[in-house]
C-alpha positions as CSV (number, residue, x, y, z in Angstrom):
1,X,0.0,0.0,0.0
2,X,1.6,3.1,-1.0
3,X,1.3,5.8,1.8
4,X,1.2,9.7,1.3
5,X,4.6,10.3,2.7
6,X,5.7,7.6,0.0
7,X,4.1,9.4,-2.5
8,X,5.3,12.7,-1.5
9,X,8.9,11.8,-1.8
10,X,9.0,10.2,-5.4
11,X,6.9,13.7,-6.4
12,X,9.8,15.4,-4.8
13,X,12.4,13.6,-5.9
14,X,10.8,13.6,-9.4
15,X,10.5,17.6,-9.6
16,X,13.3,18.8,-8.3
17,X,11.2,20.3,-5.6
18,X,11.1,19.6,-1.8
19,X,7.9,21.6,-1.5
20,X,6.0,18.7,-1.3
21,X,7.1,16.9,1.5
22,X,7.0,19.9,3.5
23,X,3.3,20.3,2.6
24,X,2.7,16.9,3.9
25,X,-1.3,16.3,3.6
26,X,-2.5,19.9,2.6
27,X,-1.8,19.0,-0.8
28,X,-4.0,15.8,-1.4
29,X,-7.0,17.2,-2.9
30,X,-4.9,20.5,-4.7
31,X,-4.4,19.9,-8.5
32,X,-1.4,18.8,-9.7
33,X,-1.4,21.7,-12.2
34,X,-1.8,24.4,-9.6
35,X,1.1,22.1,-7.3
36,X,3.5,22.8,-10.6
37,X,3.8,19.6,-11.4
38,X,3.4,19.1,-15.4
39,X,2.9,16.0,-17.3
40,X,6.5,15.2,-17.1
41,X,6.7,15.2,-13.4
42,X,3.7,12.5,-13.3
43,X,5.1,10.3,-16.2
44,X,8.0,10.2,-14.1
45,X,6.6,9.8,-10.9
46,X,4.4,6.5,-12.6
47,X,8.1,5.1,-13.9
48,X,9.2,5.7,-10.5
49,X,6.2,3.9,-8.4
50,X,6.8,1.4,-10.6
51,X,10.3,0.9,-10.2
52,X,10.6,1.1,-6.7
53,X,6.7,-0.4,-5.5
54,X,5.8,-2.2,-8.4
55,X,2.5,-0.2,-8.8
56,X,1.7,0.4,-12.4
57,X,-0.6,3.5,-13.5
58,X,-0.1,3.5,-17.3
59,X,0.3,6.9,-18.9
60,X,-3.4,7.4,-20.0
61,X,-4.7,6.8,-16.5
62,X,-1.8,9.5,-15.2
63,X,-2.9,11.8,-17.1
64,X,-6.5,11.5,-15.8
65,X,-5.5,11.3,-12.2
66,X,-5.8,15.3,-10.9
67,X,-4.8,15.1,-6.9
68,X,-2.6,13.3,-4.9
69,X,-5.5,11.5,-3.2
70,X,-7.0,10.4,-6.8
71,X,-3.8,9.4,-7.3
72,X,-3.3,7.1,-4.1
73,X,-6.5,6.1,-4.2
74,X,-6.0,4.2,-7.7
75,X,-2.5,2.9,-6.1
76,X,-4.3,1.8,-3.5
77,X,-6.9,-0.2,-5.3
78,X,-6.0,-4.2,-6.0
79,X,-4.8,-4.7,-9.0
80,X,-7.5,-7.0,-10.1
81,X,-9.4,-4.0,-10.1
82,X,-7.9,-1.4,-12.1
């Protein structure tokens, strides 16, 4: 199960930007977009999750994910399900 502070990091680590992790959960329902994190930043951040968690989001469900939550929550989900 991939946690928020999990997530945070690879964001972080992604974009060059230790924002995140310092925003902790304030940012799970704010928009990736208004965060500054561009499609680039979440293709990487999917290579990432699944490199290091084996949780694969492929690149057309990325780009629908919005938050941080939406994003956890499909993490989250078994994979039987997605």
């Amino acid at each position: 199960m991939l946690s928020i502070d999990q997530l945070l990091q690879v964001l972080s680590e992604c974009s060059g930007d230790e924002q995140a992790i310092a925003q902790g959960n304030d940012i799970l329902d704010r928009e990736f977009e208004v965060l500054g994190y561009d499609s680039l930043v979440l293709l990487e951040t999917s290579a990432q999750l699944k490199h290091r968690y084996d949780i694969d989001i492929p690149e057309d469900v990325i780009r629908d994910l919005k938050t941080p939550r939406a994003l956890l929550e499909y993490a989250n989900v078994p994979a039987s399900k997605n």
